[in-house]
C-alpha positions as CSV (number, residue, x, y, z in Angstrom):
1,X,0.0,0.0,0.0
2,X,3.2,2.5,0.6
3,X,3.6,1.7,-3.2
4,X,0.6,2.6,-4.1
5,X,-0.4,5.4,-2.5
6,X,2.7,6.8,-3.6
7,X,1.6,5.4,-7.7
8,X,-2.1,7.3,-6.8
9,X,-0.3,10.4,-5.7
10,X,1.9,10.7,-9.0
11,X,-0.6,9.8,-11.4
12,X,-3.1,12.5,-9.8
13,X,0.0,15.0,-10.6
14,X,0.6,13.4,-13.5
15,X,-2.9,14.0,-14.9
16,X,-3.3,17.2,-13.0
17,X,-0.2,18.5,-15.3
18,X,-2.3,18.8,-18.9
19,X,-6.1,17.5,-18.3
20,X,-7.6,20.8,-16.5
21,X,-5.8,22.6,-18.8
22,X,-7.1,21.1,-21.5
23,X,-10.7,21.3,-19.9
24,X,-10.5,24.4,-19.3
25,X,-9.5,24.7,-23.2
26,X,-12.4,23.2,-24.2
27,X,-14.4,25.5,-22.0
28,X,-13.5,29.0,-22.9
29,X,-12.6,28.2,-26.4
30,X,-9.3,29.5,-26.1
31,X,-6.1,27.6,-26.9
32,X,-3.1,30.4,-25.5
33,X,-0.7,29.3,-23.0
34,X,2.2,31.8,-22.3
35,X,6.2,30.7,-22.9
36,X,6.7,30.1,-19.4
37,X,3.5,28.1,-18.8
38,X,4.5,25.8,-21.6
39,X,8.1,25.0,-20.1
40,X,6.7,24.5,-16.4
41,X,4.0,22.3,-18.2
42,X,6.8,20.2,-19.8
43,X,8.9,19.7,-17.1
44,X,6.2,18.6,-15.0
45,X,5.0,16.3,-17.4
46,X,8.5,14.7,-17.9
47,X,8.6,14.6,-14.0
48,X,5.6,13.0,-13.6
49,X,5.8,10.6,-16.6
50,X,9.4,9.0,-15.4
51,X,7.9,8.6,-12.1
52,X,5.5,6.6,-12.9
53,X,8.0,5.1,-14.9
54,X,10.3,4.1,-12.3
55,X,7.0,3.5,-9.9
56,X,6.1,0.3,-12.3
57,X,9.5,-1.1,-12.5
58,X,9.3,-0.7,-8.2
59,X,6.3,-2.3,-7.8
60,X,7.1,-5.5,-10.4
61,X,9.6,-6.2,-8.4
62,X,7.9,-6.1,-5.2
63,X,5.4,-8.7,-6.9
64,X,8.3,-10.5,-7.8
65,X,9.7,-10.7,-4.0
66,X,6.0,-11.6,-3.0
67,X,6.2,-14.3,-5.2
68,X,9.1,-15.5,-5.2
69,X,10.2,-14.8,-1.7
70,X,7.3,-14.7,0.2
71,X,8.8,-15.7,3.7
72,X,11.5,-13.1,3.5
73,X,9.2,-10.5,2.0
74,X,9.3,-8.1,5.0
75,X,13.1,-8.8,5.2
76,X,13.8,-7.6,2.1
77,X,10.9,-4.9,1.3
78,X,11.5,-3.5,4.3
79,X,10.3,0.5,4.7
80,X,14.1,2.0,4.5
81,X,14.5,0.0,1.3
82,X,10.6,1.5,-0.2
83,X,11.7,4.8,1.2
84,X,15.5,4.5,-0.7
85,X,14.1,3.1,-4.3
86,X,11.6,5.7,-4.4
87,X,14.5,8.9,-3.3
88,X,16.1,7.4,-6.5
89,X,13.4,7.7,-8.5
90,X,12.4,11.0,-7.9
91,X,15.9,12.3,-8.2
92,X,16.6,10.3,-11.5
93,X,13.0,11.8,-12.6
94,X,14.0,15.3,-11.6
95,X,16.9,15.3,-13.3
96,X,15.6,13.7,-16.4
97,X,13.3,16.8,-16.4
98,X,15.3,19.5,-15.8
99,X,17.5,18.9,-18.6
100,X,15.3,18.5,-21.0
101,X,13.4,21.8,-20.3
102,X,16.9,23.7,-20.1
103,X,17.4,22.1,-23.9
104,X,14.2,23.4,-24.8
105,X,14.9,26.8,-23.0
106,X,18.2,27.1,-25.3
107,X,16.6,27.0,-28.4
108,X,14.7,30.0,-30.0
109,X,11.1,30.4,-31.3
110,X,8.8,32.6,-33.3
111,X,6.4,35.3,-31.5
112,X,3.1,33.1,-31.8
113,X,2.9,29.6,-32.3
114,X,0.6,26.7,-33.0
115,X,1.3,23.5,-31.5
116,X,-0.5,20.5,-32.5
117,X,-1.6,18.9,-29.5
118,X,-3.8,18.9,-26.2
119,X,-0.6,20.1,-24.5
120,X,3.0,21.4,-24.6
121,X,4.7,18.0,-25.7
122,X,8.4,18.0,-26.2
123,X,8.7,16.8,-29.6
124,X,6.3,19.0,-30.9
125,X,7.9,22.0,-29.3
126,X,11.3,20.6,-30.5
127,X,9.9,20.7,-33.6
128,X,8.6,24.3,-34.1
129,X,12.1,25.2,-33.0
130,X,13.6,28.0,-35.2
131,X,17.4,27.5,-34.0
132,X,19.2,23.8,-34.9
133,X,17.4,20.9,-33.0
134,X,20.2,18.6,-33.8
135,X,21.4,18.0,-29.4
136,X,17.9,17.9,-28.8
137,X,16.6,15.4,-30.7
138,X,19.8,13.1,-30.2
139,X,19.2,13.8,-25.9
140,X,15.2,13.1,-26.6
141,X,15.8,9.4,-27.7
142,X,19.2,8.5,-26.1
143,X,17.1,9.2,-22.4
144,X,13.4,7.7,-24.1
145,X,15.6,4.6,-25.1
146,X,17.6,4.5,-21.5
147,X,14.6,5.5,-19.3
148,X,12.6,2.4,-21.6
149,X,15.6,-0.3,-21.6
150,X,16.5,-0.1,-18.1
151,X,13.3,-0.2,-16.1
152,X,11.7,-2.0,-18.4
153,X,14.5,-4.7,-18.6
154,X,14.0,-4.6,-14.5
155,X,10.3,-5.5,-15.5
156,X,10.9,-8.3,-17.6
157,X,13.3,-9.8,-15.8
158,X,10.8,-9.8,-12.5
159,X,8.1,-11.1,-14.4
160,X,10.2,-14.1,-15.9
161,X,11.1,-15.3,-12.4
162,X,7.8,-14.6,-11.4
163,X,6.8,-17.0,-14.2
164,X,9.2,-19.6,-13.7
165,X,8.8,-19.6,-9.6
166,X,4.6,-19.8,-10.5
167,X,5.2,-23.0,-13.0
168,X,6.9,-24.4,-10.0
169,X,3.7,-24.3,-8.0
170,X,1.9,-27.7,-7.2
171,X,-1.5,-26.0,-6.0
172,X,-3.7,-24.3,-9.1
173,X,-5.2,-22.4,-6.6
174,X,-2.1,-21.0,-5.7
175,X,-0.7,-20.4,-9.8
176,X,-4.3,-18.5,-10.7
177,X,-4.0,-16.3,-7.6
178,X,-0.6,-15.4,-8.2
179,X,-1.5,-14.7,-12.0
180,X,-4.4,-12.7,-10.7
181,X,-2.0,-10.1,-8.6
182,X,-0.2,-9.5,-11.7
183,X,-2.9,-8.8,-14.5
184,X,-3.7,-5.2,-13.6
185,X,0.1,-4.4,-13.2
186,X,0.8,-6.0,-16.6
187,X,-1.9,-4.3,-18.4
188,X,-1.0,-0.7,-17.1
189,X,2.9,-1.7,-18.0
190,X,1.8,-2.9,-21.8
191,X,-0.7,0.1,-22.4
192,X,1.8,2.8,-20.9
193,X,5.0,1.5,-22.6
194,X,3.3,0.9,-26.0
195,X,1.7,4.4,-26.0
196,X,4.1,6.3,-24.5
197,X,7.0,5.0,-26.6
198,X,5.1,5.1,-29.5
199,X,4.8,8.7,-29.5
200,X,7.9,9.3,-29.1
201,X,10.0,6.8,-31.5
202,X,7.3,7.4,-33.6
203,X,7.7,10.9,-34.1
204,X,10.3,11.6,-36.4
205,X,9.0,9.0,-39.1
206,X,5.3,10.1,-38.8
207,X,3.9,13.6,-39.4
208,X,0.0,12.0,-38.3
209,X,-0.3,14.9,-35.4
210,X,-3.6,13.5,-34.9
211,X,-2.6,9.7,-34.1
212,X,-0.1,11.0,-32.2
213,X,-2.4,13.2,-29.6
214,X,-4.9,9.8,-29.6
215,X,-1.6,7.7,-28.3
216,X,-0.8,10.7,-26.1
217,X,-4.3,10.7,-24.4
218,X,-3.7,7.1,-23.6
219,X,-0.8,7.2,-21.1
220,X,-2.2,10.7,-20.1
221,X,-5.5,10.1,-19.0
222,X,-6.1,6.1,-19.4
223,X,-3.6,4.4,-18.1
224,X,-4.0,6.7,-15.0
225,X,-7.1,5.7,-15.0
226,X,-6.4,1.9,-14.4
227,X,-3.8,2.0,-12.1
228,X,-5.4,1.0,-8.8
């Protein structure tokens, strides 16, 4: 519960980043967010977004030492232990963050602009750029590609023991309820990987705005939505 109160409380500032925003958008019919609002809004997001990044790859592996090792669960997932993996992550998210929005805060743009989107995503900023892009496009997918491959290597690798230690069970009983803790955190993992890099790896070979706000919307607003 330590780890999930801690998930509810990111996604709700995760969501709380673009969707009244948005809303409010939709309400007054006007679009207009100043300079500085746009590059609080994307560090925020980032913030946010790696969080829960790093929150996913936590909580498989405390599925995996429930599992796994469930005698020597309050051994090893003891609170100093939560309390140190989650320090990490919000200083690795922090960071992450704040040097993406002072690559964004180098580069120079027109007076007015139009940005495709429900909010101030990075790669469409990136892309309205006037000044070379070059750094910031080669930072944008050597950190998507790191801040993927390393948590979600962490995942994988949980869930393969996970698998291997529940193929080892004599008891059914025991295999579907160990299955059963681990659907909801698979299907938030799939949805918000698949999505989320899809937007972004997606971006330079696609100029489909519109399919990539859709895919946006999903790891913005749905996959908060299903964590528990």
């Amino acid at each position: 519960y330590f780890l999930l109160s801690n998930l509810s409380f990111v996604d709700i500032c995760f969501t709380s980043t673009t969707i009244p925003k948005m809303l409010v958008n939709i309400q007054t019919q006007s679009q207009v967010i100043t300079y500085e609002g746009c590059i609080t809004q994307v560090y925020f997001f980032l913030l946010f977004v790696s969080l829960d990044d790093f929150f996913l790859t936590v909580m498989a592996y405390d599925r995996f030492v429930a599992i796994c090792h469930p005698l020597h669960y309050t051994v090893i997932m003891n609170p100093r232990l939560c309390g140190l993996l989650l320090l990490v992550s919000w200083v690795m998210s922090a960071l992450y963050s704040l040097l993406h929005s002072l690559m964004v805060l180098r580069l120079s743009f027109c007076t007015v602009l139009t940005i495709p989107h429900f909010f101030c995503e990075l790669n469409q900023m990136i892309q309205l750029a006037c000044s070379d892009t070059f750094s910031n496009n080669i930072m944008i997918y050597f950190s998507a590609g790191l801040l993927a491959a390393l948590p979600l290597t962490g995942i994988l690798y949980s869930y393969f023991k996970i698998v291997s230690c529940i193929c080892e069970m004599s008891s059914a009983q025991g295999k579907y309820k160990a299955f059963s803790t681990c659907v909801s955190h698979i299907s938030v993992v799939s949805l918000f990987y698949c999505t989320g890099l899809g937007v972004y790896l997606s971006s330079a070979s696609s100029h489909s705005t519109h399919s990539s706000a859709v895919a946006s919307v999903m790891y913005t607003v749905v996959t908060p939505m299903l964590n528990p």
